[in-house]
C-alpha positions in Angstrom: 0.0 0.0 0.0 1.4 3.4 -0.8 0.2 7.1 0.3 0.0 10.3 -1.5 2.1 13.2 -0.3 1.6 17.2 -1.7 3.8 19.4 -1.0 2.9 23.1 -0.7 3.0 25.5 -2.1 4.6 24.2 -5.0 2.1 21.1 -5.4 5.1 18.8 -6.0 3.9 15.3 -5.1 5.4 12.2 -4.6 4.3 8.3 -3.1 5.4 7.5 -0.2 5.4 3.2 0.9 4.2 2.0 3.6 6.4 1.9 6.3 8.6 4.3 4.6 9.6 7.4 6.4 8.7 11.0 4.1 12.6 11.9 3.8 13.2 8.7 2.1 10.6 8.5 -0.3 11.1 11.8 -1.1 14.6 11.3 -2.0 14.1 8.1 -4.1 11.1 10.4 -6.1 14.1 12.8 -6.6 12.9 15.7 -4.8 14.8 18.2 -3.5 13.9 18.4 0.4 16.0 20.1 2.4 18.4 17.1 4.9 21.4 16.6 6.3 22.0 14.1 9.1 19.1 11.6 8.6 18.5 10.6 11.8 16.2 13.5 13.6 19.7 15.5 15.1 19.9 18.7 13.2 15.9 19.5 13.0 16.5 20.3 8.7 14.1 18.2 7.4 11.4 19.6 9.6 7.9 20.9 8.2 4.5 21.3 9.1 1.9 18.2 8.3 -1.4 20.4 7.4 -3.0 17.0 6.6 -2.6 13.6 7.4 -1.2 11.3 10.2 1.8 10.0 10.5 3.7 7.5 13.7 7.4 7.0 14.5 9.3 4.6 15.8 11.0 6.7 18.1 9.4 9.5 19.0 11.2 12.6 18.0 12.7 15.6 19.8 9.7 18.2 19.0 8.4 20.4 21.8 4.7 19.8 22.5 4.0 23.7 21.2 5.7 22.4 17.7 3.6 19.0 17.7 0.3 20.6 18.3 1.6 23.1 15.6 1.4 20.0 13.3 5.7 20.0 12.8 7.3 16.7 12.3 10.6 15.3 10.9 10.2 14.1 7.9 13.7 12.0 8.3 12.0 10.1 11.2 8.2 10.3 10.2 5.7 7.4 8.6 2.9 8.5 6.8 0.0 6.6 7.7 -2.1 8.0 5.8 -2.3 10.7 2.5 -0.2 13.6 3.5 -0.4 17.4 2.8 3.1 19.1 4.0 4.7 22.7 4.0 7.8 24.2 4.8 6.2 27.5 5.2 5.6 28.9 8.8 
């Protein structure tokens, strides 16, 4: 099963596998989202989920103010469902 992920506001989308994190599948689609360590450290490949749900299997280092603000690490995130992302604040 694969999920559908937008993002905005350049409507570039991609498919993201199950059980594949949002980094990954976006970097195998050839995408240009912004990285660097890969493993939820340096907080680059953070953005805002405006729709969707996603899990993790470690939970990551996000304040509760920036999890209720719908910000997640894409490096480290699961899509669990169709997702609608943005970098923008």
């Amino acid at each position: 099963m694969s999920y559908q992920v937008v993002l905005y506001p350049e409507n570039i989308t991609f498919d993201i596998e199950k059980g594949q994190t949002v980094l990954d599948a976006a970097l195998n689609s050839n995408i240009n989202f912004p990285n660097r360590c890969q493993v939820g450290a340096c907080a680059m490949c953070m953005c805002k989920k405006l729709e969707g749900q996603v899990s993790y299997h470690l939970e990551p280092m996000l304040t509760e103010k920036e999890q209720q603000q719908g910000w997640i690490f894409a490096c480290q995130a699961i899509a669990e469902s169709n997702l609608v992302l943005t970098f923008a604040d």
